[in-house]
C-alpha atoms as one frame of an Amber mdcrd trajectory, in Angstrom:
protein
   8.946  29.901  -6.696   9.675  33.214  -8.233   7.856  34.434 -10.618   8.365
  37.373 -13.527   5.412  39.128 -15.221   5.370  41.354 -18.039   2.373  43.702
 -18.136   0.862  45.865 -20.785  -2.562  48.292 -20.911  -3.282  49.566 -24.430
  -5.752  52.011 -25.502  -5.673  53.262 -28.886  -7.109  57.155 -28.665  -7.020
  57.364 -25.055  -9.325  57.194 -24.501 -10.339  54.640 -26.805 -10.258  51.127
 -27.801  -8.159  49.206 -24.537  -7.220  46.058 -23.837  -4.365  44.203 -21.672
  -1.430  41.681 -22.097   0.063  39.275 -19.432   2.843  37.026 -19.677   3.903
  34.952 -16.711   7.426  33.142 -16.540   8.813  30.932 -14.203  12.877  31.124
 -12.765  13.889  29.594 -16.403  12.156  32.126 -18.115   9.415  29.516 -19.409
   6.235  31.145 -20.054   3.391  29.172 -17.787   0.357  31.767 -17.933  -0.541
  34.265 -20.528  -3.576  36.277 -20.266  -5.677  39.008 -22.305  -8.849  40.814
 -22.624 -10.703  43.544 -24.438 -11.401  46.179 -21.682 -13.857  48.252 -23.871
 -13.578  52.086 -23.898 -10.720  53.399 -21.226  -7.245  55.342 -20.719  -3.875
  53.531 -21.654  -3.183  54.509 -17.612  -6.259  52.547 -16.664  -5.322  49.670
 -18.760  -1.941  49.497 -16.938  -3.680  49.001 -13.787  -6.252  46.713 -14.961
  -3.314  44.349 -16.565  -1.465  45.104 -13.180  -4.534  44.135 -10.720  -5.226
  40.730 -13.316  -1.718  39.808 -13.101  -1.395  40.088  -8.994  -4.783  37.983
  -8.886  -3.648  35.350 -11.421  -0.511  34.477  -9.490  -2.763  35.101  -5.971
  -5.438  32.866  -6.699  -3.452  30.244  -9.025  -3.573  26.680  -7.809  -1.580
  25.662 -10.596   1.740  27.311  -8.737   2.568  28.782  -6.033   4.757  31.862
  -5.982   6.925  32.981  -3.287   8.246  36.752  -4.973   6.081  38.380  -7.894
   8.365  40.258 -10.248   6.248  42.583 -12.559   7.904  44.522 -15.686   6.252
  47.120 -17.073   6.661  49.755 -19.398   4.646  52.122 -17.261   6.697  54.683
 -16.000   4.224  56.205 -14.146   2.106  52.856 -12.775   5.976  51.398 -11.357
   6.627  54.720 -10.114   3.163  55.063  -8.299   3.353  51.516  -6.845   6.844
  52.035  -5.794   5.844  55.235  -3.946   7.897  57.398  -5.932   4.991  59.668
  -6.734   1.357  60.287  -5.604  -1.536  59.038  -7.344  -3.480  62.234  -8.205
  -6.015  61.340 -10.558  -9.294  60.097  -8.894  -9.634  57.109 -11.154  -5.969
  55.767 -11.244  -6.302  56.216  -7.100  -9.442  53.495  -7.176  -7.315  51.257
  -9.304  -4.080  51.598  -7.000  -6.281  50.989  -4.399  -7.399  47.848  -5.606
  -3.894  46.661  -6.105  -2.455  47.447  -3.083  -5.751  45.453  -1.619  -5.048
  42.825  -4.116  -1.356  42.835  -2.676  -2.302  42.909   0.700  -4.010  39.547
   0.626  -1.397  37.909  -1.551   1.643  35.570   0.177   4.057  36.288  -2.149
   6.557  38.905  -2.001   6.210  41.598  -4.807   8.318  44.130  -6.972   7.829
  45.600  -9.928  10.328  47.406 -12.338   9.911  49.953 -14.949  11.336  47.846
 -18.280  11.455  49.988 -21.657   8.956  49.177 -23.984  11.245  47.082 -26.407
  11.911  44.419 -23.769   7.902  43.924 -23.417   6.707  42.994 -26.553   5.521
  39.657 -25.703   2.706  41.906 -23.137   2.387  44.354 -25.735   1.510  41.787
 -28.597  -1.288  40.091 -26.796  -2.433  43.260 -25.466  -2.955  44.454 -29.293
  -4.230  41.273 -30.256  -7.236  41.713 -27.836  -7.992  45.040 -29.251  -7.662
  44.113 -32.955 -10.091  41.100 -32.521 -12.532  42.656 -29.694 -16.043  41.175
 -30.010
């Protein structure tokens, strides 16, 4: 089955308050997973890749479907761009979280892509993501 994900880190003062949205669809664009959490104190970068590494583990470790190709949307520029290989990973903490991706990815049995989508067309993501912040314990 393929799968689409939209993914969204928020952190409001980057730092600052963080949190992450996940929405999971299946081929007829029917949402079956959704997913946030309060991260505490972080960058908006790190919050991409925490939403990023939670999404690849839901799908991974789900026993509720199995998922042949992974399809994540983002409105990271710069997270797509890094998994893609389209530019280094410089910063020391963003390098630990691509890491743990990548290692994420490397035990997973789906195929995976992921696509830079602009920020209008991830709204569902951003709204949970921003619902997580605005009622963090």
């Amino acid at each position: 089955m393929k799968l689409t994900a939209f993914t969204d880190g928020a952190s409001r003062g980057n730092p600052g308050d963080a949190a992450i949205g996940i929405v999971i669809k299946d081929e007829n664009g029917t949402t079956i997973q959704s997913h946030k959490r309060f991260l505490g104190t972080t960058t908006n970068n790190v919050a991409e890749y925490t939403a990023l590494l939670e999404c690849v583990e839901l799908v991974r470790d789900s026993e509720t479907f199995r998922c042949s190709v992974l399809v994540v949307q983002t409105d990271s520029e710069l997270m797509a761009r890094q998994m893609n290989g389209q530019y280094k990973v410089k910063d020391p903490g963003l390098k630990v979280m691509h890491q743990k991706v990548k290692a994420a990815l490397g035990s997973s049995l789906f195929k995976f892509l992921i696509s830079h989508i602009p920020r209008s067309q991830n709204a569902e993501a951003d709204a949970l993501a921003n619902e997580a912040i605005d009622t963090k314990p």
